[in-house]
C-alpha positions in Angstrom: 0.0 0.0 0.0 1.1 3.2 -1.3 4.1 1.9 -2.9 4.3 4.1 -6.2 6.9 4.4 -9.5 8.5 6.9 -10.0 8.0 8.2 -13.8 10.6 9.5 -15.9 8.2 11.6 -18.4 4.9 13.3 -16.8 1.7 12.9 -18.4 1.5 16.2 -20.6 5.6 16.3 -21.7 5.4 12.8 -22.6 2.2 13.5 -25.1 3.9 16.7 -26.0 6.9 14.9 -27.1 4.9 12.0 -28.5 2.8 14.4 -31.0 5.6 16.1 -32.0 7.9 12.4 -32.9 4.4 11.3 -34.5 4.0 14.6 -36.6 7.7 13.7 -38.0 6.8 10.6 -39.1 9.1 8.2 -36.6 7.9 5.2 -34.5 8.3 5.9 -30.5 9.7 3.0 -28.4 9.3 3.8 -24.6 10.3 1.5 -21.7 7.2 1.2 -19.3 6.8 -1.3 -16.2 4.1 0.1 -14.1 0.2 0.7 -15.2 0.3 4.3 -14.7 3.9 4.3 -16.9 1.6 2.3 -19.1 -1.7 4.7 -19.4 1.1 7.2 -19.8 2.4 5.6 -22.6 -0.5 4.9 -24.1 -2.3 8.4 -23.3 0.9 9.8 -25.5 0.8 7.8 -28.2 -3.4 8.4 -28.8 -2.4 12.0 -28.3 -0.6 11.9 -31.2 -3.1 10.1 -33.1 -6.0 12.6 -32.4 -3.2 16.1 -33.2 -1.8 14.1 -36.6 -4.5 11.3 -37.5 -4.1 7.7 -37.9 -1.2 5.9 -39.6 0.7 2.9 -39.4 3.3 4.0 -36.8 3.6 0.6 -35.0 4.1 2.9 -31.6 5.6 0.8 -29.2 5.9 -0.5 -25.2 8.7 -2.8 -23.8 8.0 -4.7 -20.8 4.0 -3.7 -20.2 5.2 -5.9 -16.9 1.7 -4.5 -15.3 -1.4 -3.0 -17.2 -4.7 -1.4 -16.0 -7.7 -3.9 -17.2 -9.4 -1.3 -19.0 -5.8 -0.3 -21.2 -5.7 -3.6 -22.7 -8.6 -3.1 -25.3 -6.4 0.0 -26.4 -3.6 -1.6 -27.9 -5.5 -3.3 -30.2 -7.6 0.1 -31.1 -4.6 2.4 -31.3 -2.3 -0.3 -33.0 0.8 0.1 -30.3 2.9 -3.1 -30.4 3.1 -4.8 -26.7 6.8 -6.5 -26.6 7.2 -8.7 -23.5 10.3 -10.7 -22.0 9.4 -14.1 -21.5 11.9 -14.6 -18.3 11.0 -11.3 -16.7 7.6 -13.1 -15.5 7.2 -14.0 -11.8 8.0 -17.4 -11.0 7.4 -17.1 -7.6 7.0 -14.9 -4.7 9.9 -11.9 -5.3 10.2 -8.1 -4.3 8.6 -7.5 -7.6 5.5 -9.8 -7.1 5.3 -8.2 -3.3 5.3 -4.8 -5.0 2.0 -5.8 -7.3 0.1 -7.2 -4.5 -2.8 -9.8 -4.9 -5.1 -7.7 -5.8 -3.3 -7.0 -9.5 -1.6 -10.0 -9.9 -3.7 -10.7 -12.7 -3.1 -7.9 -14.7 1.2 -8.4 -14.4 2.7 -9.5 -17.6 -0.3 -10.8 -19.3 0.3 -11.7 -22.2 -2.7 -14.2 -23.4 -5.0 -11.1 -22.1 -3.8 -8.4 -24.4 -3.4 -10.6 -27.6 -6.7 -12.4 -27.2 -7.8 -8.6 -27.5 -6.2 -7.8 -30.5 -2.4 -6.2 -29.5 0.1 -7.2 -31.5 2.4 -9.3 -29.4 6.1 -9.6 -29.3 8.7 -11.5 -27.8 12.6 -10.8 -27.1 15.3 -11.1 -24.3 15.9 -7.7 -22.5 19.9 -8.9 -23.3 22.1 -8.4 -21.1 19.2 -8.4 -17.9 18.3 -12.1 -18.7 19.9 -14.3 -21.2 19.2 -14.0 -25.2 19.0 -17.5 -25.6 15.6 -17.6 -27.6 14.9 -21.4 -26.9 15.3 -20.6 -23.5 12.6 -17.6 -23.7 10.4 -19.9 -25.8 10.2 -22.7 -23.3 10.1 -19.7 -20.7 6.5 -18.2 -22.5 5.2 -22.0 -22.7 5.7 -23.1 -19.2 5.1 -19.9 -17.2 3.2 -20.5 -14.1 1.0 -18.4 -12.4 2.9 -17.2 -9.2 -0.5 -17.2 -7.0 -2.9 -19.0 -7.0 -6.0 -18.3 -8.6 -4.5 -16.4 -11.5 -5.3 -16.7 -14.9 -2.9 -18.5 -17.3 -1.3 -16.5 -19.7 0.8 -18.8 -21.8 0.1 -18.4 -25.6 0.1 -21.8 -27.8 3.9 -22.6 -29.4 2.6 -21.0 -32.7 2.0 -17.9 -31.4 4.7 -18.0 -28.9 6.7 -19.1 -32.3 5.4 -15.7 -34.1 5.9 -13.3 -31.1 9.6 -14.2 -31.5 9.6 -13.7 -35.2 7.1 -12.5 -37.4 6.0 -10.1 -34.7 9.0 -9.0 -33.5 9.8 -8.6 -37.9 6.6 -6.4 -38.2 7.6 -4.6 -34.6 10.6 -2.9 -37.1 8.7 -2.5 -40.4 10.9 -5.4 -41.5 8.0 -7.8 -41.9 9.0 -7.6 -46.1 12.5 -8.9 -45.0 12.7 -11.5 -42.4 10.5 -13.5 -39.9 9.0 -15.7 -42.3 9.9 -18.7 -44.2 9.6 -17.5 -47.9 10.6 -16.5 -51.1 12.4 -13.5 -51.6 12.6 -13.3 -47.9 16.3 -12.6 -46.8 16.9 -16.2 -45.6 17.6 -15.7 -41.9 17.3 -19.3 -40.6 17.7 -21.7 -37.5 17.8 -25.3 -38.3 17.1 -26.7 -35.1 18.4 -30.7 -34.0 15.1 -32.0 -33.3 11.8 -31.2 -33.6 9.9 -28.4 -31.7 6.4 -29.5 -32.0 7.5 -33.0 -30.7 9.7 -31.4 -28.1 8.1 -31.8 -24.5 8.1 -28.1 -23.4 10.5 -28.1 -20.2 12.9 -29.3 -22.5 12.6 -27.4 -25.6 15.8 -24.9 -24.4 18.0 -27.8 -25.1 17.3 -28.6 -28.4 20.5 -28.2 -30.6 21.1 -25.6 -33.2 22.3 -27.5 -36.6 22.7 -25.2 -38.5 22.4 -21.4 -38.8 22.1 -19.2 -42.2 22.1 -15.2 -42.7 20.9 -13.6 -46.1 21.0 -17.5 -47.6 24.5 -17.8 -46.2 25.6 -20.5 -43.4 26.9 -19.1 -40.6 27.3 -22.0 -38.2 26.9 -25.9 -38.7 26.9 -28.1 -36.0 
């Protein structure tokens, strides 16, 4: 109780600055762990929306690690790009879970919640804070827990664990005409993995080998 964030951008600057990125024509990436950074976020990037009108700027907020129920239906609605890290979400009882309390537990990290209402979901590591390993972030979203009791599950299926970490993450930079899909005239970027990942129990899918490894059609690593 009464345990607040401290926020880096008030309310009104951060809109400010927001309409005046959007008017130029860039994408805005803003770190934002709390629900008020959140709403903040969020409040910025409609503000620019209203002052310069819709477009696809792919806005965007890392970590969302807690979010106000009724800001979830505006991602979707104001097309801002939620990108989570997989192995920042609780997996037991921590300083961080004591700082959200019970009472919003459900709202922390939630994943499922936001793209069962339309976000566009991504996926990465947070390097250096946690490791990159991408396996190990894929079992991670797949096998996540809820730390209390009670609280909803917010673990996507593998295919769209599998997207969050590619195609999503591909569209996230306006490179979706490039990479993070398996196709012609794509640039090739592939993982050949040892074994397969649909077969792969999930508490073991971090140790499945990497065979082989190509950028731009060229082979970079072979087992």
């Amino acid at each position: 109780p009464g345990h607040r964030g401290t926020p880096i951008f008030d309310a009104a600057g951060f809109a400010e600055a927001a309409v005046e990125i959007d008017r130029r024509g860039m994408q805005i990436t803003v770190h934002a762990i709390g629900d008020a950074a959140v709403r903040i976020a969020l409040d910025g990037y409609e503000a620019a929306r209203k002052s310069n009108g819709a477009r696809d700027s792919r806005h965007r907020i890392e970590h969302v690690e807690m979010v106000h129920p009724s800001d979830i239906p505006r991602f979707a609605g104001l097309g801002v790009i939620a990108s989570f890290q997989p192995l920042h979400a609780p997996q037991g009882e921590s300083p961080t879970t004591r700082g959200i309390g019970p009472d919003r537990a459900q709202h922390a990290y939630a994943w499922a919640a936001l793209h069962l209402a339309g976000a566009p979901v991504a996926f990465s590591s947070d390097w250096p804070i946690v490791p990159v390993d991408p396996l190990l972030g894929i079992q991670t979203a797949l096998t996540r827990q809820p730390h209390l009791p009670g609280l909803p599950d917010q673990r996507l299926p593998l295919i769209d664990v599998l997207k969050a970490f590619t195609c999503n993450g591909a569209h996230a930079g306006f490179m979706e005409d490039r990479t993070g899909k398996v196709r012609a005239g794509m640039l090739a970027d592939l993982v050949l993995l040892s074994g397969d990942i649909e077969a792969t129990p999930l508490d073991e899918i971090a140790g499945l080998g990497i065979a082989m490894t190509l950028c731009d059609g060229r082979i970079t690593h072979a087992a």
